[in-house]
C-alpha positions in Angstrom: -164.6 165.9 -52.7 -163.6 163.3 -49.7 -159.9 162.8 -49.2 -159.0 159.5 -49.6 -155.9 159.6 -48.6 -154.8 157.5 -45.5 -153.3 159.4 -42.5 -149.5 159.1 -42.2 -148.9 156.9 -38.8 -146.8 159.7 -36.2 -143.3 159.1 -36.1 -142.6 156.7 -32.9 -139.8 158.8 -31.7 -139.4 156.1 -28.5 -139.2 152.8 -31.2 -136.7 154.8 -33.4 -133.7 155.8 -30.4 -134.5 152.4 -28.2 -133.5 150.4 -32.0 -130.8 153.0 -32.6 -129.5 152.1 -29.1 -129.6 148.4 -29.6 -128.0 148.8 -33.1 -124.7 151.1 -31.3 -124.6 148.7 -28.5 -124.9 145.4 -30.9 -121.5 147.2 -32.5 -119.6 147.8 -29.6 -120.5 144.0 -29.0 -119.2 142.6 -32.0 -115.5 144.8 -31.5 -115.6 144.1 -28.0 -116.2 140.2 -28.6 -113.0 140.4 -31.4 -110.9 142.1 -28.9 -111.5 139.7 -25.9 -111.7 136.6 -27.8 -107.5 137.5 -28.9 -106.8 138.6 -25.7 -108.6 135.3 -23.5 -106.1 133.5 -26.1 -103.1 134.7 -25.1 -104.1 135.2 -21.3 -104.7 139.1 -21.4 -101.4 139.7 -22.4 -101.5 142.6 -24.9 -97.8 142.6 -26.0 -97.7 138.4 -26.5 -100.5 138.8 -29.5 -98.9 138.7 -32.7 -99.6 140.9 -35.6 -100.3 138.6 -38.2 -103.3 137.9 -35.8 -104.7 140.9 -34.8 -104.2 142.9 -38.0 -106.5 141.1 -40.0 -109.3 141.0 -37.1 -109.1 145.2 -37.0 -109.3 145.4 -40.8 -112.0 142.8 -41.4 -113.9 144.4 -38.4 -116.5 146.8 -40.4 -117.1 144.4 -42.3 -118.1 141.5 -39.9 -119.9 144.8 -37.7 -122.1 145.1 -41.0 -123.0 141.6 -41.5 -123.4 141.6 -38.3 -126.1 143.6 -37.8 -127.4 142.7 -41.2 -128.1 139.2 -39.7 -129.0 140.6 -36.6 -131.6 142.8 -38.3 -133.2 139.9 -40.6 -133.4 137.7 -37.5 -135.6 140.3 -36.1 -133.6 141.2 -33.2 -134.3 144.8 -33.1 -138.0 144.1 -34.0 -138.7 142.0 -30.5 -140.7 142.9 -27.4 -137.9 142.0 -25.0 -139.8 143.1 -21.9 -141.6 139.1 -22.9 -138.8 137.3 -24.4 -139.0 133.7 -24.3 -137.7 130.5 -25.6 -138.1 131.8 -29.5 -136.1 135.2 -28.8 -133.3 133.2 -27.3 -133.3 130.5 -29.8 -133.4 133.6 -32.8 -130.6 135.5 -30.9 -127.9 132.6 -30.6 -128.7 131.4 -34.1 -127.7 135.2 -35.1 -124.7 135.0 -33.2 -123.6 131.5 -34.9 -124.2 132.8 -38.2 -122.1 136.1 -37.4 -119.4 133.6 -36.5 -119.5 131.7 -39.5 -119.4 135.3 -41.3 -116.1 135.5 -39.9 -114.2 132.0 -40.4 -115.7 133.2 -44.1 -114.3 137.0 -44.1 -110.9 136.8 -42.1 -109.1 135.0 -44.3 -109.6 137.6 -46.5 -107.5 139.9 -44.7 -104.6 137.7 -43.5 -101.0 138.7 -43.7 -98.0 136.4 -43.8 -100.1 133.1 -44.7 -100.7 133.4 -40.8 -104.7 132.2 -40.0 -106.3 133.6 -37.1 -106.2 130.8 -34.5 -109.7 128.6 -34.4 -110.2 129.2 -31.1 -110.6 132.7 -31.4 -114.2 132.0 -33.8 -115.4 129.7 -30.9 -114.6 132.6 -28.4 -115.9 134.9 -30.1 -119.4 133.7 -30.8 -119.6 132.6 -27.2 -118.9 136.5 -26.0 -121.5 137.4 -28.8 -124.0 135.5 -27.0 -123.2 136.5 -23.7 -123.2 140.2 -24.6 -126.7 140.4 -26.9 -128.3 138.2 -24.1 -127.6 140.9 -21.4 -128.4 143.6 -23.5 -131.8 141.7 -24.4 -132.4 139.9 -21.4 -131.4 142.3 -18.9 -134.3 144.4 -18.9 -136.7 141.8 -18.6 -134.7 140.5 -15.6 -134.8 144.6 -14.1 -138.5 145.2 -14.9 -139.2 141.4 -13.2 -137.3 142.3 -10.0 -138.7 146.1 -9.9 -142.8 144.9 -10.0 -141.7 142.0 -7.0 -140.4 145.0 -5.3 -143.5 146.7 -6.3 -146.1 144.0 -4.5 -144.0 142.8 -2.1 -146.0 144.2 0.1 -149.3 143.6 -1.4 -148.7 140.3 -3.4 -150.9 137.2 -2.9 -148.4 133.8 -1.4 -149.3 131.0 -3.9 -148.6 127.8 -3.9 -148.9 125.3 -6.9 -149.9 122.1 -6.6 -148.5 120.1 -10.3 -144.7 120.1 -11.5 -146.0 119.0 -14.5 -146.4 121.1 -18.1 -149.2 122.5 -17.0 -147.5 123.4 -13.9 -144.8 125.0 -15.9 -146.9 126.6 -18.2 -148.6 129.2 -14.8 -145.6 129.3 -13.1 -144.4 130.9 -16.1 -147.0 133.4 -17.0 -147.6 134.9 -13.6 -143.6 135.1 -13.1 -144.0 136.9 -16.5 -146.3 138.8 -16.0 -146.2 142.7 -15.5 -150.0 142.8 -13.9 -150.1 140.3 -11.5 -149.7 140.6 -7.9 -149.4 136.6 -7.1 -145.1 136.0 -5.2 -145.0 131.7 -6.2 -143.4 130.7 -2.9 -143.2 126.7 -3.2 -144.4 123.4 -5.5 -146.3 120.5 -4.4 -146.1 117.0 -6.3 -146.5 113.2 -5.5 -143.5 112.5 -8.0 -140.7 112.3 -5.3 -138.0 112.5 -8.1 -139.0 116.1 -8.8 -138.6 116.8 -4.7 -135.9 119.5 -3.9 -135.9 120.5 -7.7 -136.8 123.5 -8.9 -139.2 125.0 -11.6 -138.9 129.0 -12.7 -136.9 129.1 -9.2 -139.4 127.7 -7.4 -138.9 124.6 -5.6 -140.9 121.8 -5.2 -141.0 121.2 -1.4 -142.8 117.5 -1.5 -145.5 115.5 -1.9 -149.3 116.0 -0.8 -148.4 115.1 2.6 -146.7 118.4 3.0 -149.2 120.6 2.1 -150.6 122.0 5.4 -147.2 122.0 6.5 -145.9 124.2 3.5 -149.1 126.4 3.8 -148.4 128.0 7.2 -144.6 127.4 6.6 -145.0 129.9 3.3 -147.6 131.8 4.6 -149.7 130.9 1.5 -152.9 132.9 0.6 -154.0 130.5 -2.4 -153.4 127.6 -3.9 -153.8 126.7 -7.4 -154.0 123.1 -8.8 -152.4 123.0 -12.5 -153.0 119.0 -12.8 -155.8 119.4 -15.5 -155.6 115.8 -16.1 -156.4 114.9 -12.7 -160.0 112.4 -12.1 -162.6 114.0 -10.2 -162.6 111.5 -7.8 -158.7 112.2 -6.8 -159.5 115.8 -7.4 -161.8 115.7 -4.1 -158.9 113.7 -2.4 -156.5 116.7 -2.8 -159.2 119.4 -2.2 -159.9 117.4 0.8 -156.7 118.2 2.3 -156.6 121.9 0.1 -159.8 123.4 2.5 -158.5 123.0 5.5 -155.5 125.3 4.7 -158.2 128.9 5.2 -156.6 129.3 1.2 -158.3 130.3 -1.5 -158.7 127.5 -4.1 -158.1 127.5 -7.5 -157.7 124.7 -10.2 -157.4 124.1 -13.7 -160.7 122.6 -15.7 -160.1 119.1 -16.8 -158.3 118.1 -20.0 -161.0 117.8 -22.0 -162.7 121.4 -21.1 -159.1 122.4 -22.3 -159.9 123.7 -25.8 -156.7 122.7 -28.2 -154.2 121.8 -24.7 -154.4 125.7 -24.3 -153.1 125.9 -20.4 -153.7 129.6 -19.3 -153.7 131.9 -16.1 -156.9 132.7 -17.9 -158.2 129.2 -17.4 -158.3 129.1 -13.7 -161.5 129.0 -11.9 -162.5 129.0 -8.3 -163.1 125.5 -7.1 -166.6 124.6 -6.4 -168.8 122.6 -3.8 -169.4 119.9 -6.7 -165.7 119.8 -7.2 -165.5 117.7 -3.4 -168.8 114.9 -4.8 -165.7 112.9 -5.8 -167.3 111.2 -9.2 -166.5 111.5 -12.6 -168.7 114.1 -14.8 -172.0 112.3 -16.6 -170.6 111.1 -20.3 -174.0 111.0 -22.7 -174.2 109.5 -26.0 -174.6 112.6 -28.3 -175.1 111.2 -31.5 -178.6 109.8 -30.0 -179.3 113.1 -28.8 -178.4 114.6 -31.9 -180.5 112.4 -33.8 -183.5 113.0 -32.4 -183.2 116.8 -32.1 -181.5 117.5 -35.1 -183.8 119.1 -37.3 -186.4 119.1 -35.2 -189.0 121.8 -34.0 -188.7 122.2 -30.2 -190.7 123.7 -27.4 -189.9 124.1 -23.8 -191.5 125.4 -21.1 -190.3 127.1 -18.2 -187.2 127.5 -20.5 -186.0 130.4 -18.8 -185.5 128.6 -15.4 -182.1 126.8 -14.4 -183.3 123.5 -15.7 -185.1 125.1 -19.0 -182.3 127.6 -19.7 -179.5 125.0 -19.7 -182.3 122.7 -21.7 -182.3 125.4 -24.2 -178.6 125.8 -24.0 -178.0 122.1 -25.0 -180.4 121.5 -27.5 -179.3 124.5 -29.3 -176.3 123.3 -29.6 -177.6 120.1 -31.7 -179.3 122.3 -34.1 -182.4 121.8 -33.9 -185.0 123.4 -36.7 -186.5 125.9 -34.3 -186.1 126.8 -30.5 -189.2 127.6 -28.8 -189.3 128.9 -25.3 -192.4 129.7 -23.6 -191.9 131.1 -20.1 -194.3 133.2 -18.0 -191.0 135.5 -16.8 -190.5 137.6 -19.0 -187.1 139.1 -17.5 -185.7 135.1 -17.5 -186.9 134.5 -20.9 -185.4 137.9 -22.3 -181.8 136.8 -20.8 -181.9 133.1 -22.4 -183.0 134.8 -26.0 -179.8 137.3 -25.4 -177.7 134.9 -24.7 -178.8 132.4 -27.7 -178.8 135.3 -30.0 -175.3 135.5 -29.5 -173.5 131.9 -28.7 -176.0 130.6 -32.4 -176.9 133.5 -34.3 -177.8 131.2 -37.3 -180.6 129.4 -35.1 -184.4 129.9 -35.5 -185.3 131.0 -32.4 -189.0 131.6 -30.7 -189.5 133.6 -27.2 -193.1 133.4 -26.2 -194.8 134.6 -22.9 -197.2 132.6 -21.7 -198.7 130.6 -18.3 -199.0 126.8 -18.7 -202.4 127.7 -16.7 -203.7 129.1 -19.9 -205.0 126.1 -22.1 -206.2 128.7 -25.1 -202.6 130.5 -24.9 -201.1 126.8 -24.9 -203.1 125.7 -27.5 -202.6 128.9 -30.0 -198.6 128.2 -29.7 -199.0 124.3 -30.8 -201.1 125.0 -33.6 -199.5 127.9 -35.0 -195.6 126.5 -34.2 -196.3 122.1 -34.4 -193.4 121.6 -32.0 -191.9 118.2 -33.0 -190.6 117.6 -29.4 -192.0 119.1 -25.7 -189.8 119.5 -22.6 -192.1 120.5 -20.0 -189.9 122.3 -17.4 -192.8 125.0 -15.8 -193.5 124.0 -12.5 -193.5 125.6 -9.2 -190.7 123.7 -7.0 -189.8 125.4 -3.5 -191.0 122.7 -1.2 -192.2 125.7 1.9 -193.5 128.1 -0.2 -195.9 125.4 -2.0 -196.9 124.5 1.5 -198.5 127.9 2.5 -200.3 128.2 -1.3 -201.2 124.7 -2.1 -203.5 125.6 -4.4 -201.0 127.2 -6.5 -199.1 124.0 -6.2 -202.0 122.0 -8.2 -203.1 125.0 -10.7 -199.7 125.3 -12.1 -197.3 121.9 -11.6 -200.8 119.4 -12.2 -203.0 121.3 -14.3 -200.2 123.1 -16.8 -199.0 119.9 -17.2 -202.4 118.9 -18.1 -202.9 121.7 -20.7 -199.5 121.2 -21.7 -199.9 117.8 -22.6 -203.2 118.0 -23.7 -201.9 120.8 -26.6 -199.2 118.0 -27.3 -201.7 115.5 -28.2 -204.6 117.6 -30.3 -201.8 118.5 -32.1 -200.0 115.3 -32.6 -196.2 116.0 -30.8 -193.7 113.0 -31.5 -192.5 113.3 -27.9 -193.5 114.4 -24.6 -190.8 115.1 -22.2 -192.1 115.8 -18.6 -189.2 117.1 -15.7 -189.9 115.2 -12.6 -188.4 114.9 -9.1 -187.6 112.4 -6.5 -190.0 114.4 -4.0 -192.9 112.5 -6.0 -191.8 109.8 -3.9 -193.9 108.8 -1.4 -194.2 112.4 -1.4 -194.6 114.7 2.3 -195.0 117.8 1.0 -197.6 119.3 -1.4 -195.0 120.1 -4.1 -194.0 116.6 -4.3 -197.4 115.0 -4.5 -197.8 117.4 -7.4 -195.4 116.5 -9.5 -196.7 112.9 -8.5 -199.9 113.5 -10.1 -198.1 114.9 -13.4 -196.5 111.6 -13.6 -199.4 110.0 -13.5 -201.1 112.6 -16.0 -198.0 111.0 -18.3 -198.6 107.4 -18.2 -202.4 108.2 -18.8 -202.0 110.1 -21.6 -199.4 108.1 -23.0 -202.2 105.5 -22.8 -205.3 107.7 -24.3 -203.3 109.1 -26.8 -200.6 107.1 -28.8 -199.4 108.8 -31.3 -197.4 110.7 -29.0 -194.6 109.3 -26.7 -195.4 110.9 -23.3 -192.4 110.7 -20.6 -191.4 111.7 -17.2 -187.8 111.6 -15.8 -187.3 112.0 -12.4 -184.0 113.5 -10.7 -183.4 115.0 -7.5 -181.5 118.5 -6.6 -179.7 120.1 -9.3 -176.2 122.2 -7.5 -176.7 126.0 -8.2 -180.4 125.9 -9.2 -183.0 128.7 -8.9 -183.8 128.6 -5.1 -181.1 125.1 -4.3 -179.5 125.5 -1.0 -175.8 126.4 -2.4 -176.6 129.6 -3.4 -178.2 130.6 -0.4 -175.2 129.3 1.6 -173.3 131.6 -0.7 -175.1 134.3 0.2 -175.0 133.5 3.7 -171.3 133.2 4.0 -170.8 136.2 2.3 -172.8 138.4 4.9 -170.2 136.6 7.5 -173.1 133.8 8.2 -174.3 132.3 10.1 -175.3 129.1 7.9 -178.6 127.7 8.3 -179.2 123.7 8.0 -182.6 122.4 9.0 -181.0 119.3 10.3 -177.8 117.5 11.2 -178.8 114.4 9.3 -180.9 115.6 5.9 -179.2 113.9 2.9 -179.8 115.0 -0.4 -178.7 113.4 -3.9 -177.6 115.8 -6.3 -175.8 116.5 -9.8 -174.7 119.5 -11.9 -177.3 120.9 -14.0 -175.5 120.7 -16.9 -175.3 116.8 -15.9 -178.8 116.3 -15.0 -180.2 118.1 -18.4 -178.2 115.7 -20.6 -179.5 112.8 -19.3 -182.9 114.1 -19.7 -181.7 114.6 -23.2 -180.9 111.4 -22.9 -183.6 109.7 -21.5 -185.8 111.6 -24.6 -184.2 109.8 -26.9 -184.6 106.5 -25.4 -188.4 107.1 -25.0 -190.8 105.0 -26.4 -194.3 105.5 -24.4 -195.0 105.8 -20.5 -191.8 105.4 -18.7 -191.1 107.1 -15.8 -187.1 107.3 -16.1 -184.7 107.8 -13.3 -181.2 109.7 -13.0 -178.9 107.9 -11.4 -177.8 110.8 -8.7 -175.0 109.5 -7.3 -174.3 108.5 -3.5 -176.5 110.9 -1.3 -174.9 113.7 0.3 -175.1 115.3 3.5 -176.2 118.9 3.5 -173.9 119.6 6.7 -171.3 118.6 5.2 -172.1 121.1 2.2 -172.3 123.7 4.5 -169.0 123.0 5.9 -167.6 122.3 3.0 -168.3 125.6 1.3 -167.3 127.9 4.5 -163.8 126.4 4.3 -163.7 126.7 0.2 -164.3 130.2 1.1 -161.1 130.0 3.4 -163.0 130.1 6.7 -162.9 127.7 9.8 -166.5 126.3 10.7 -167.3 127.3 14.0 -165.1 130.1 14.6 -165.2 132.3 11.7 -168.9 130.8 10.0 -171.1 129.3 12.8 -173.6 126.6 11.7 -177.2 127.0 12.8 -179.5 124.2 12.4 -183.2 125.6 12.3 -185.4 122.2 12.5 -187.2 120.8 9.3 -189.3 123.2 7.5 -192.7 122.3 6.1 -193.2 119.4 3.9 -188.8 118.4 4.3 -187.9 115.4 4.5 -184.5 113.7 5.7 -184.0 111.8 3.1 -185.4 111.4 -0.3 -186.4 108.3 -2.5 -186.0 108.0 -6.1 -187.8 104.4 -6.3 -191.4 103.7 -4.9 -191.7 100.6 -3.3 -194.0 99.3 -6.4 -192.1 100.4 -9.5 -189.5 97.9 -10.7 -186.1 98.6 -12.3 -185.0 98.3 -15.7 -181.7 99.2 -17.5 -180.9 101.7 -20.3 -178.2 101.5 -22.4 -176.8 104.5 -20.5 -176.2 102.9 -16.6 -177.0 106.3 -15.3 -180.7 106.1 -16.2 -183.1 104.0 -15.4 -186.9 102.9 -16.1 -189.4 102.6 -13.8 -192.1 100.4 -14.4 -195.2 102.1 -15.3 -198.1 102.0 -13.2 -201.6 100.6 -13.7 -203.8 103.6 -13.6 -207.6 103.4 -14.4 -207.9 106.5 -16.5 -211.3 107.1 -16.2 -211.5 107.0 -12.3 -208.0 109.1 -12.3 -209.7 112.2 -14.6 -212.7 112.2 -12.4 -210.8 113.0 -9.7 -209.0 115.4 -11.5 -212.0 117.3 -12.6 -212.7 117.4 -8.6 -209.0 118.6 -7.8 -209.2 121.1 -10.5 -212.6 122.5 -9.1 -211.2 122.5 -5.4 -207.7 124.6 -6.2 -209.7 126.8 -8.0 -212.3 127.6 -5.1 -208.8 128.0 -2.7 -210.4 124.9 -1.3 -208.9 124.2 2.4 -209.3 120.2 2.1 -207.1 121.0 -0.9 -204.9 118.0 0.3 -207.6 115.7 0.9 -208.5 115.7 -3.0 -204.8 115.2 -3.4 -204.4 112.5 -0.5 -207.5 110.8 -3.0 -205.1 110.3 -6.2 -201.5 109.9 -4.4 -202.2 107.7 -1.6 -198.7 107.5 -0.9 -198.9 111.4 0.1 -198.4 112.0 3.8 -199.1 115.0 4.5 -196.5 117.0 6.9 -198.5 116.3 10.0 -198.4 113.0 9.7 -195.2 112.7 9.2 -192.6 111.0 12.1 -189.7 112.4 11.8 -188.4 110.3 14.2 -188.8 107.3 12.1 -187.2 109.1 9.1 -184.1 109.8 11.3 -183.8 106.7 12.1 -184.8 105.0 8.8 -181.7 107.6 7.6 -178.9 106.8 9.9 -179.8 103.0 9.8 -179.1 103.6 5.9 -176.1 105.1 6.1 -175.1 102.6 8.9 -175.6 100.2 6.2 -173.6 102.2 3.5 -170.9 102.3 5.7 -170.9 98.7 7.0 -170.9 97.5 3.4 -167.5 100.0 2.4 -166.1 97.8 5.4 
């Protein structure tokens, strides 16, 4: 027969003596409190103190020591983890020491002799050296185990400085002064608010305003920096991590107030700040409930969903609960970590993980009629500009004919919407992988055309920060091995966005589709890649040129300096989001643009070497990288940003 019984807990030997300790001391507090409080009232003089007053303070004293420590006990004074007292163990103990005070004004009378009270100023005394003694007894250990882990790390310990004397502010400098783990010695304050200057939080001063940052860096020695001003705009953000980067530090900031779940401001919070922290502009804002409207509910199918793009697709639209999650990827390893992932952040979603090429129309076709996805995001594509342009073929097989078969599957078996990811290297494309993804935006509006009763789209965006094969994490990797850093060019601009951004405006732009519309992100201003470079190297507390060199390598096949988002012939026309954009659809005659693609197909598949002759045919806007000038595209670059900057002026 199983014993039930529950084990008896071990008898915690070290609880019982360090309460029995407190309890002895807490005693020879209260006597010692009586005894001083007479003798501060007549000036230490033993012999001026009359009986009448202390006689009745001796024989009410057991008493008052019981209450005491009855009150004491009920407060939970012996039940605390002084080692991380705060505000509510200080608060609990001088409320216990007021009420022990009223115990006596209650109990002394009881024990006066010859009418005689015990002078009032003897309770006030009293609960004031009750206070004093139970916060040194409490507080004194925190103060000692504080002062032995400095000693500890002073050696080791990491110089911070803080920029925010705000709550926030308050809230870190209090845990890491707390805390028994870390290693970080606070050494000074930063703040604009000059009426917080030469005040102090925790201790630590605030030393000035942003002006005396690099000043108080090499003053203090400083080894990192944290920003705790969560509610801080991106755009004043980069300002201040402008200045930050420069210092060698290491850089760490608070997430903005709305990331901030319930105003929870934590050590814990803290992250490293980023490259897209220094793009100065505010994060995308997306109207959800459109999003949500449209998805809710829905059966959905992406492709290439366990890429950068199609994994943070999957992530989003999961959470808008959706009827079913499909993701067809021909990686198995990428799509196995997505599934994992969903599995776990919504459990309670239907979700779908299929293998399978875009090349293969039969595979394509077996998923849409066994799974009827409501909605397509077609993500698959092959997208590394120099690679396509040693295997061009590959280029057209997968980005132009999977989104062929792909779309086709959509229409035979009648998909709401067709969502098709595009990219600004479609204009006026000089590379093969551009001219691609040209051609599937054509293969859009054409279909959209043929076959109505689904909504084919395309929107169009240009580099995502931190995708599969970007030039971040390759910077990363670069400054990591001690560099150098390689940059094609001193001039190649680049627009970019978050990936987290750029997927909900193509969530976005789906649920503003209604047929054909080629719809472009709004990216931003462009940015230079140099100054990315440099950028990260000093993030990662290095000096360009002396500790990280900067190599520039010349532009690689099919790169361009600068990169379009608009062709010369599309018009513009607003959304109701000012961040995306339409572009006007293009007159295409169908049945001369699917002969040629029957000729394409035929030529890729053949590993044709006029490959970009049949493509030339359909994009005439496709230069091909030998006819390229780069000199004009220099100059067509800097006379833009000449322009830029004449018009800030």
């Amino acid at each position: 027969m199983a014993d039930n019984r529950q084990t008896k807990k071990p008898f915690n030997y070290a609880k019982f003596w360090r309460r029995t300790a407190l309890i002895l001391y807490d005693i020879m507090s209260v006597i010692l409190s009586c005894a001083l409080a007479l003798l501060i009232r007549y000036e230490f003089h033993i012999a001026e103190v009359p009986e009448y007053f202390y006689v009745p303070v001796m024989r009410a004293m057991p008493l008052l020591v019981a209450v005491t420590i009855a009150i004491f006990w009920f407060l939970k004074l012996y039940n605390s983890l002084w080692a991380f007292a705060g505000e509510t163990e200080l608060q609990n103990l001088v409320i216990a020491c007021v009420l022990s005070g009223v115990a006596g004004v209650i109990i002394l009378p009881f024990f006066k002799i010859e009418q005689q009270a015990v002078p009032q100023s003897f309770h006030f005394m009293y609960v004031f050296l009750l206070i004093t003694l139970t916060f040194i007894s409490r507080f004194s250990y925190r103060f000692l185990r504080s002062m032995k882990h400095r000693n500890a790390n002073k050696n080791n310990s990491v110089s911070v400085m803080v920029i925010g004397a705000g709550e926030a502010g308050n809230i870190i400098i209090k845990e890491i002064l707390n805390s028994h783990y870390s290693t970080m010695n606070l050494k000074c304050i930063i703040d604009d608010s000059q009426e917080k200057w030469g005040r102090y939080i925790q201790g630590i001063k605030v030393v000035g305003g942003r002006d005396r940052i690099l000043e108080a860096a090499a003053e203090y020695d400083i080894d990192e920096i944290i920003i705790a001003i969560p509610s801080l705009s991106r755009q004043k953000l980069a300002g201040l991590l402008d200045i930050c980067k420069e210092t060698k530090c290491r850089l760490q900031v608070l997430p903005a107030i709305y990331q901030l779940v319930n105003g929870e401001v934590s050590v814990s919070k803290l992250r490293n700040v980023e490259v897209e922290d220094l793009l100065g502009r505010e994060p995308v804002r997306v109207d959800m409930d459109s999003i949500l409207g449209y998805v809710q509910g829905k059966t959905v199918l992406i492709t290439g969903g366990g890429g950068s793009i199609g994994s943070e697709l999957c992530r989003q639209i999961a959470a808008h609960h959706p009827g079913q999650l499909i993701i067809v990827d021909i990686y198995e390893n990428n799509a196995y970590d997505i599934q994992q992932e969903l599995k776990k952040t919504h459990p309670e979603m239907k979700l779908t993980v299929l293998i399978a090429s875009v090349r293969n129309a039969e595979r394509l076709n077996w998923i849409f009629k066994n799974y009827r996805p409501d909605i397509v995001y077609h993500a698959a594509a092959h997208k590394h500009v120099p690679l396509m342009e040693d295997s061009p073929c590959e280029a057209v097989k997968n980005n132009v004919f999977g989104t062929f078969n792909t779309a086709m599957a959509a229409a035979l078996y009648h998909t709401q919407r067709f969502v098709m990811i595009s990219t600004d290297k479609a204009v006026n494309p000089t590379n093969i992988m551009g001219a691609s993804k040209r051609i599937c935006e054509m293969i859009v509006q054409a279909f959209n055309s043929e076959y109505p009763d689904t909504n084919f789209v395309a929107v169009r965006f240009g580099n995502v920060l931190g995708s599969n094969g970007s030039v971040i994490p390759l910077f990363k990797k670069q400054i990591a091995a001690g560099g150098p850093v390689t940059v094609t060019d001193p001039n190649i601009i680049r627009y970019f966005m978050t990936i987290p951004e750029a997927v909900s405006l193509v969530l976005q732009a789906g649920a503003y589709a209604k047929g054909g519309e080629i719809f472009v992100l709004d990216m931003g201003k462009p940015v230079r890649i140099l100054d990315l470079a440099e950028n990260l190297i000093k993030l990662s507390g290095y000096k360009v040129g002396e500790d990280i060199r900067i190599e520039f390598t010349g532009l690689r096949p099919g790169e361009k300096l600068y990169e379009e988002m608009l062709m010369d012939e599309e018009g513009l026309r607003d959304t109701a989001n000012s961040q995306i954009h339409i572009g006007k659809p293009l007159d295409i005659d169908r049945d001369r643009f699917f002969s040629q693609l029957i000729e394409l197909k035929k030529a890729a598949y053949v590993e044709s070497p006029d490959i970009r002759e049949y493509v030339k045919a359909i994009v005439p806007t496709y230069k091909k990288n030998t006819e390229v000038n780069d000199t004009a595209i220099r100059e067509h670059a800097l006379e833009n940003r000449a322009n830029e900057n004449y018009a800030k002026q």
